[in-house]
C-alpha positions as MATLAB code, in Angstrom:
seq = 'XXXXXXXXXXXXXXXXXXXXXXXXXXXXXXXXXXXXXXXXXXXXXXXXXXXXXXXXXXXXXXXX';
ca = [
       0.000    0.000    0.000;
       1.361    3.522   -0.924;
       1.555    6.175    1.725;
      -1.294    8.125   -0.644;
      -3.753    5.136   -0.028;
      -2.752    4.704    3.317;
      -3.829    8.312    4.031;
      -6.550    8.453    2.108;
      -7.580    5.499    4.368;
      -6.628    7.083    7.262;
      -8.693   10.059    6.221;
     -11.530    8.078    6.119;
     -11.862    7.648    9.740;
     -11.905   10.797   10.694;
     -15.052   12.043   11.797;
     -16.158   14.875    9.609;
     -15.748   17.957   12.146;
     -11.640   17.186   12.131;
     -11.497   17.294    8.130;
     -11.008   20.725    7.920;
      -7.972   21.162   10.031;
      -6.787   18.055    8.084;
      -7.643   20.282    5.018;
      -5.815   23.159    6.442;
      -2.713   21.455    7.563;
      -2.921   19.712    3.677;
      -3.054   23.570    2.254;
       0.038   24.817    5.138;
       2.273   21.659    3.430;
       0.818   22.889   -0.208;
       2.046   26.647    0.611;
       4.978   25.749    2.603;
       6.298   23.626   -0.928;
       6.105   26.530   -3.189;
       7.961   28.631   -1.167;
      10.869   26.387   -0.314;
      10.864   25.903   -4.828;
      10.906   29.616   -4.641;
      13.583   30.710   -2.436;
      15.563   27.634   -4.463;
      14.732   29.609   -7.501;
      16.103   32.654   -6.148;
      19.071   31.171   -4.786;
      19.727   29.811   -7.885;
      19.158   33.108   -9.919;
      22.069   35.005   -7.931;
      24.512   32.300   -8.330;
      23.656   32.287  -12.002;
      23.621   35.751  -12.658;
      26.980   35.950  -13.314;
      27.081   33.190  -17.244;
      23.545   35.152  -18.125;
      24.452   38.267  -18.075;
      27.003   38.278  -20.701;
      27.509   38.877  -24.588;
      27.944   35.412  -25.890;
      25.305   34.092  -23.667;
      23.026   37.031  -25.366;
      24.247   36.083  -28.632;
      23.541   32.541  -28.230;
      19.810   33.298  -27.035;
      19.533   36.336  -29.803;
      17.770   33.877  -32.425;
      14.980   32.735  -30.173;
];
């Protein structure tokens, strides 16, 4: 059994009033993804900075 169908099983036992902290917690995870592929993004953009901002790396993307 996967950890998805475990959950999902799991979910299905709880009674109905506890679902939408469940839900909650499931949208704080969601949110709390994004920004950790964010800041990675930016992270990454400084350290690249330096090979895009040059003339043959314009000159190679000049076509497109």
């Amino acid at each position: 059994m996967s950890n998805k169908d475990a959950f999902i099983k799991e979910i299905e036992q709880i009674p109905e009033p506890f679902l939408e902290e469940v839900l909650d917690f499931v949208h704080f995870l969601k949110a709390k993804i994004t920004k950790e592929r964010l800041d990675t993004a930016i992270a990454s953009e400084s350290s690249l900075k330096k090979d895009w901002l040059n003339p043959e790396e314009d000159g190679a993307w000049q076509s497109l």
